[in-house]
C-alpha positions in Angstrom: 0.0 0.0 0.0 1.5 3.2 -0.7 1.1 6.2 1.9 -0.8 9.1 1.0 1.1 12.6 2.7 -0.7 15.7 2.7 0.1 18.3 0.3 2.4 20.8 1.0 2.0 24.3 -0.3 5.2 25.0 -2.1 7.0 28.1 -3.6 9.4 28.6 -6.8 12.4 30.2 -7.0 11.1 30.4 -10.7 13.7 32.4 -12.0 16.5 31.6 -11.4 19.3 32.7 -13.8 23.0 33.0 -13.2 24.0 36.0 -15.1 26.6 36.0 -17.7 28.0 32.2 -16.0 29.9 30.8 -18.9 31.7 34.2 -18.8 32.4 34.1 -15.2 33.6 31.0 -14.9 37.3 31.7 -14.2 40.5 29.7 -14.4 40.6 29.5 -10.6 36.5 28.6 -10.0 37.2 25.7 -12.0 40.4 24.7 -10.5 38.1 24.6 -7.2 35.4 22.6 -8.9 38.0 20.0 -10.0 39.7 19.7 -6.5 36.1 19.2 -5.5 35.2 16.7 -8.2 38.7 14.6 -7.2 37.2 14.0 -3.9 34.6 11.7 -5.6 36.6 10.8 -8.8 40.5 10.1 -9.5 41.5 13.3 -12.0 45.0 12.9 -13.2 47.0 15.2 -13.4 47.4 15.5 -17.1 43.5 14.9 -17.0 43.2 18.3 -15.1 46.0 20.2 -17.4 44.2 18.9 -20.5 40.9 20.3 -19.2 42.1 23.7 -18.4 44.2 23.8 -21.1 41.0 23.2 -23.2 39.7 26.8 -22.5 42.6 28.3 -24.3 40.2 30.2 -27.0 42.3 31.5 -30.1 40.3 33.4 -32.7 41.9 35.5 -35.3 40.8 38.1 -37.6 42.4 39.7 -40.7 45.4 37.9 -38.9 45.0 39.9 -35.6 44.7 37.9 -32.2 41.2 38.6 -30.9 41.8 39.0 -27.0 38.9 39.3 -24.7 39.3 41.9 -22.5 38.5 40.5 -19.0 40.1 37.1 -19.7 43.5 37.3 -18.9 45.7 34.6 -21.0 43.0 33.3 -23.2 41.1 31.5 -20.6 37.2 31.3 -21.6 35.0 28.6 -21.1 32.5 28.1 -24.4 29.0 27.9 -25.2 28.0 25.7 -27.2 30.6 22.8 -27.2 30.4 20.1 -25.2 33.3 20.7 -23.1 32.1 23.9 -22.0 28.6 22.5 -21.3 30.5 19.7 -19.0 32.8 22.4 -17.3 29.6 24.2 -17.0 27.4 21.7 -15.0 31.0 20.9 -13.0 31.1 24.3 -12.0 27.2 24.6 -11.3 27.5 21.3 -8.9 30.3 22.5 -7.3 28.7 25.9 -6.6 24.9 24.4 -5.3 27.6 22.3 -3.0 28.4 25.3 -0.8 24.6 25.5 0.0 23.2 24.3 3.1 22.0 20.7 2.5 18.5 21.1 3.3 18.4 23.8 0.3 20.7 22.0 -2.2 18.7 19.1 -2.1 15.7 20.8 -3.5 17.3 22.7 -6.5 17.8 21.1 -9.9 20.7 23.0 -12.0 21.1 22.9 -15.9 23.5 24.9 -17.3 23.1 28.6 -16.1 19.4 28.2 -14.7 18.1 26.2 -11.9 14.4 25.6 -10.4 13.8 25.1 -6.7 10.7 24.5 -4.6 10.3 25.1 -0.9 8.1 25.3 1.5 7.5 28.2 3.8 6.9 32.2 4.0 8.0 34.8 1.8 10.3 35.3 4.0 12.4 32.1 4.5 12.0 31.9 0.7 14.2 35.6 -0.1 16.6 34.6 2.9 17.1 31.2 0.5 17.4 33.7 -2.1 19.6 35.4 -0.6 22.0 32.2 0.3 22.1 31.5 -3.2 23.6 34.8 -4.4 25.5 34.9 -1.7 27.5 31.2 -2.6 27.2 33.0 -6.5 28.8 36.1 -5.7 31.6 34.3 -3.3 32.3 33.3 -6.4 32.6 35.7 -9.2 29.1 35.2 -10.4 25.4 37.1 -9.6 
């Protein structure tokens, strides 16, 4: 027999965005979301210089270097491969890590948006809010 439970009244965080996250991804954030991924999976060492050496973006025209401005060295995690959609949801998991566990456990993340639902008043839901852009803005993203 399966148990019936009550309905809860829930809320959405239905919009959450991470602004500009590809972008923001630095060279350092995902250093940190490796060493966080090694703790669950063995990452060699040319493994991890492969995959930040990956996000060395080279594009040329009229034979002129095109540098981005606010990556220093060429660093620049892509949208629309497949390596930057993994280092992406790497970087996404590491971040919804550094929320409390009772939060992180109700929020799904793909790619640079996420949906969450919790229960309770207005009020606990902005202070979750608030928790999330905190752990975002800790590191280099809104």
């Amino acid at each position: 027999m399966v148990q019936q439970h009550p309905k809860q009244d829930q809320a959405f965080i239905y919009k959450f965005d991470i602004v500009n996250f590809y972008p923001s991804i630095s060279r350092e954030l995902l250093k940190k979301a490796l060493d966080f991924a090694a703790a669950f999976v063995e990452i060699s060492a040319e493994d991890r210089d492969v995959i930040l050496d990956t996000k060395q973006s080279l594009l040329y025209s009229a034979e002129t270097a095109w540098v981005k401005k606010d990556a220093p060295n060429s660093f620049d995690v892509t949208m629309g491969s497949f390596d930057g959609a993994e280092s992406c949801e790497l970087v996404g998991t590491y971040l919804l890590c550094q929320l409390p566990e009772d939060i992180r456990k109700k929020v799904g993340l793909y790619r640079d948006g996420g949906l969450g639902a919790f229960s309770g008043t207005a009020k606990r839901i902005e202070c979750i809010k608030k928790q999330f852009c905190k752990v975002f803005a800790n590191n280099g993203s809104k």
